[in-house]
C-alpha positions as CSV (number, residue, x, y, z in Angstrom):
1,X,0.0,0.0,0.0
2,X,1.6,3.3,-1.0
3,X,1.7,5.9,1.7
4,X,1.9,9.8,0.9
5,X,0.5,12.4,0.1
6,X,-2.4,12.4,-2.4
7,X,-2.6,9.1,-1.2
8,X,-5.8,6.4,-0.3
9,X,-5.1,4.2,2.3
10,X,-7.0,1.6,5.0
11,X,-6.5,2.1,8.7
12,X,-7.4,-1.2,11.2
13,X,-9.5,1.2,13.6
14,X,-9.7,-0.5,17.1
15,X,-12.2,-0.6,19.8
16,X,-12.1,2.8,21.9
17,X,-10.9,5.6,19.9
18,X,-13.3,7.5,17.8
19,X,-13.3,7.3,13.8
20,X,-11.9,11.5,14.4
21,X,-9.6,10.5,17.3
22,X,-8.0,8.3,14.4
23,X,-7.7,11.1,11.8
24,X,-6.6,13.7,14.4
25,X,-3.2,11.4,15.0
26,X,-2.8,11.2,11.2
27,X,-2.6,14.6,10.7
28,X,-0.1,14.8,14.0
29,X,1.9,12.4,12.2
30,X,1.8,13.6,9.1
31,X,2.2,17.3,9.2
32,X,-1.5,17.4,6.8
33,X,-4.4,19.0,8.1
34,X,-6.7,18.3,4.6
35,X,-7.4,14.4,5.9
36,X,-10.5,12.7,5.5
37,X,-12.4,9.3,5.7
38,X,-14.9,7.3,3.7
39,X,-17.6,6.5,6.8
40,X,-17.1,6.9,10.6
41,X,-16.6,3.7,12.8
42,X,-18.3,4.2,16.2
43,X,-15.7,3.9,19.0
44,X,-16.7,0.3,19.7
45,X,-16.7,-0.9,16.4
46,X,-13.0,-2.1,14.8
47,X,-12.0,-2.3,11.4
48,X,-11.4,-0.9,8.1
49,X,-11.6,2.9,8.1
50,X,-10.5,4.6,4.8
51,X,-8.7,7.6,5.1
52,X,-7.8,9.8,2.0
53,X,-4.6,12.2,2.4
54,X,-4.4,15.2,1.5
55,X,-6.9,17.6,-0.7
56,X,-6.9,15.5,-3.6
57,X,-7.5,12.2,-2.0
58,X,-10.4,13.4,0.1
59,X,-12.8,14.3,-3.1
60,X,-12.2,10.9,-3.8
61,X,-13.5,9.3,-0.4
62,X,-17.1,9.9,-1.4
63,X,-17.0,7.6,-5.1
64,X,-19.2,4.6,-5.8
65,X,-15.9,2.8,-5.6
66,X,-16.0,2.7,-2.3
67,X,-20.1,2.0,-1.4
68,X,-20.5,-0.8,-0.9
69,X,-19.0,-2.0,3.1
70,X,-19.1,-5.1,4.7
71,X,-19.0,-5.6,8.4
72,X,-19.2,-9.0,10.6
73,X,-21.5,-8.2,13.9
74,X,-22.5,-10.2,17.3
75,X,-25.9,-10.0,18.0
76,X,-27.0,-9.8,21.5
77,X,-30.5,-11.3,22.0
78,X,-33.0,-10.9,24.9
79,X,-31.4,-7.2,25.9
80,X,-32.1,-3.8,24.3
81,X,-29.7,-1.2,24.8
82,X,-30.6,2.6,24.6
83,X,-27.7,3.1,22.3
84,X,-28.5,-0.1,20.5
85,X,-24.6,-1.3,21.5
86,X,-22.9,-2.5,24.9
87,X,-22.5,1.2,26.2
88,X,-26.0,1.8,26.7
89,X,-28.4,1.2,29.3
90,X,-30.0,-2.3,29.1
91,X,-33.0,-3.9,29.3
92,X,-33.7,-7.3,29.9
93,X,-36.7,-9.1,27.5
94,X,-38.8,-11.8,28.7
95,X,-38.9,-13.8,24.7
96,X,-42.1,-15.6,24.3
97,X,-39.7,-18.2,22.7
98,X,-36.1,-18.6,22.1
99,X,-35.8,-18.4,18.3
100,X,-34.1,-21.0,16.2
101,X,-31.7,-20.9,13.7
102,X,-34.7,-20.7,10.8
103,X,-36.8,-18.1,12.7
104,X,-33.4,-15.9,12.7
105,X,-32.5,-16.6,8.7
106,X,-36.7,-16.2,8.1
107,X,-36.2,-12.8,9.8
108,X,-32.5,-11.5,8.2
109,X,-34.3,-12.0,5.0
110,X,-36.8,-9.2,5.3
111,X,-34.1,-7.0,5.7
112,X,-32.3,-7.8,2.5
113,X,-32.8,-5.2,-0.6
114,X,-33.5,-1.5,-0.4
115,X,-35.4,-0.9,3.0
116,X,-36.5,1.4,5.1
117,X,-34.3,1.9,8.5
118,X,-34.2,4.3,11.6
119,X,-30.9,5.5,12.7
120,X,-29.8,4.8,16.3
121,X,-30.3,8.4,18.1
122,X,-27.2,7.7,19.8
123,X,-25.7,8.8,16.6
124,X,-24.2,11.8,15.0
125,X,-26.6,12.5,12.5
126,X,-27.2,16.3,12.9
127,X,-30.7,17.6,14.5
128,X,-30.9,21.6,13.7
129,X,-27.0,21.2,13.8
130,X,-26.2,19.2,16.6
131,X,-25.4,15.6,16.0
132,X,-28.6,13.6,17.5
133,X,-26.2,11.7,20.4
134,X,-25.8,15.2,22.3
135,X,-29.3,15.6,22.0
136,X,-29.8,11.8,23.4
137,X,-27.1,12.6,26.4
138,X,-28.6,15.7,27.5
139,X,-31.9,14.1,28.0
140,X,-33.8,15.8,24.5
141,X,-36.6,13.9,23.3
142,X,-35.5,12.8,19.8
143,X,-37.1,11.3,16.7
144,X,-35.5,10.4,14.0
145,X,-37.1,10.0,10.4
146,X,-36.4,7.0,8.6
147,X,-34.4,6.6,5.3
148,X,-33.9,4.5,2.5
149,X,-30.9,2.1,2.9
150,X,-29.7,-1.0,0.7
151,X,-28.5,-4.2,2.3
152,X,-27.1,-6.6,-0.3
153,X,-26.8,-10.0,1.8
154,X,-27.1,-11.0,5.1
155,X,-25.3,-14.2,6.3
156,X,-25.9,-16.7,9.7
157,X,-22.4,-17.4,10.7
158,X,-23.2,-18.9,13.9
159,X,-25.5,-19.1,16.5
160,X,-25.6,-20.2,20.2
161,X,-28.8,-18.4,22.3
162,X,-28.7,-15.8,23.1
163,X,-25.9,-14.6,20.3
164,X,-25.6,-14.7,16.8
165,X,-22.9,-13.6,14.2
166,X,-24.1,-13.1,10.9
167,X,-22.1,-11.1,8.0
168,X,-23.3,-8.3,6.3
169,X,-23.0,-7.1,2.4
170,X,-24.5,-3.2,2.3
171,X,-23.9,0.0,1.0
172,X,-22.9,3.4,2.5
173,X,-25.9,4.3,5.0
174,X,-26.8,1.5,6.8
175,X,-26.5,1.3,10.4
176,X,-25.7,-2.2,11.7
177,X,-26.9,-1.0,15.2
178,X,-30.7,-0.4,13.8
179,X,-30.0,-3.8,11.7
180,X,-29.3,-5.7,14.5
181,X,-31.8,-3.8,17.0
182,X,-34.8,-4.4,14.6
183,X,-33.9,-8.1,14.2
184,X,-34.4,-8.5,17.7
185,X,-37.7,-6.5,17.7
186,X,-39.1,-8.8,14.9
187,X,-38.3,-12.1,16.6
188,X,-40.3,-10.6,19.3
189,X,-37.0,-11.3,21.8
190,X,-35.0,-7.6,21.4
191,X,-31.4,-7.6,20.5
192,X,-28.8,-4.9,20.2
193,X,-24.9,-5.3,18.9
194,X,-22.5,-7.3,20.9
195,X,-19.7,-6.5,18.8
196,X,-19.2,-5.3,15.8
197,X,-16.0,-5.4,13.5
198,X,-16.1,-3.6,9.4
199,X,-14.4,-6.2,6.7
200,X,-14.1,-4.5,3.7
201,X,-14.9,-1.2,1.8
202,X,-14.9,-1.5,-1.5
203,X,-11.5,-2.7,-2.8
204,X,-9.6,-2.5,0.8
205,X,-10.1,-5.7,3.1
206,X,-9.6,-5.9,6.5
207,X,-6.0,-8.3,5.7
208,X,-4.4,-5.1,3.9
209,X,-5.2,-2.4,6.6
210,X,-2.2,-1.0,8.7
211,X,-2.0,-0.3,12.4
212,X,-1.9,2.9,13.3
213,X,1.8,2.5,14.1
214,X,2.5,0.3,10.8
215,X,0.8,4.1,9.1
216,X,4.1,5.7,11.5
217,X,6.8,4.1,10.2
218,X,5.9,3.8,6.7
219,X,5.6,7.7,6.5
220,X,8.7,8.4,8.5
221,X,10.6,6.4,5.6
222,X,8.9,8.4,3.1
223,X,9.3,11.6,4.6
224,X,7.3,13.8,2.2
225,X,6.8,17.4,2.6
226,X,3.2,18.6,4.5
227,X,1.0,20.4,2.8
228,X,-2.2,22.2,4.6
């Protein structure tokens, strides 16, 4: 992977630091304050984050070339979480039955193809310019509008009650949070995301991101000029 400036290049985001936390130790490293990425990971999610370098690279972030995302995610069933993830508040569900591995793939169906979805309000979709998780923390009653989102395949990987992995083929958009939250409302049991790791987007897979550190190095040997 060529590292510089100008360049396009796949970070291996781990759990705990924000998607901007990530960018704001690229630009320390590198000098650049133009740097930009192609879809935040929420600070418990790991995986691929894209990050374009530099001006040129960061019109580029935004092409079809890099819509479509894939993402591998525990689901957590008989619990809902206000932030539809392990930091929120839970609540425990009494399931009327414990669903089998047919009700589950019966369910992960009718979310395949262009849907309609609800974004987590733990999120930082903006509400009259404040991103909707502020909102959420400071105890404003929020409502978010639903959107039009494409989900290309969903795959059960395994399943033990009361989790589930399953893999996930979408495009740019989708929240795997509300995936995972409304699976667990449909099988009548609630759910919210265990754990939740990005694969791929577009061409970069998760095998051919750098660490953050690996990122260090590399561009210490290069040594290119900064540029704002």
């Amino acid at each position: 992977m060529e590292v510089g400036l100008g360049s396009i290049i796949a970070i291996h985001k781990p759990v705990g630091p924000s998607s901007n936390a990530i960018l704001t130790r690229i630009k320390r490293i590198t000098g650049i304050k133009k740097v930009g990425h192609a879809g935040t990971l929420d600070p418990l999610a790991s995986g691929v984050l894209v990050v374009g370098i530099g001006r040129s690279a960061t019109k580029l972030l935004w092409g079809s070339d890099l819509d479509e995302k894939e993402y591998v995610a525990s689901i957590q069933f008989g619990v809902t979480s206000t932030t539809d993830d392990e930091e929120g508040e839970k609540t425990q569900i009494a399931a009327a039955k414990i669903p089998s591995p047919s009700d589950i793939k019966n369910v992960l169906k009718k979310f395949v193809g262009t849907i309609q979805q609800t974004p987590p309000i733990y999120s930082a979709l903006k509400i009259a310019g404040k991103p909707a998780y502020k909102l959420a923390r400071a105890g404003t009653p929020i409502a978010l509008a639903s959107r039009s989102v494409i989900i290309d395949n969903i795959e059960l990987l395994e399943y033990e009650w009361p989790v589930a992995k399953i893999r996930v083929r979408c495009h740019s958009g989708v929240y795997i949070r509300s995936l995972c939250r409304d699976v667990g409302e449909l099988l009548g049991c609630g759910a919210y995301t265990a754990d939740l790791m990005r694969t791929r987007v577009g061409k970069f897979s998760l095998d051919e991101c750098l660490a953050l550190e690996q990122f260090e190095t590399l561009w210490n040997k290069t040594a290119p000029s900064a540029s704002p």
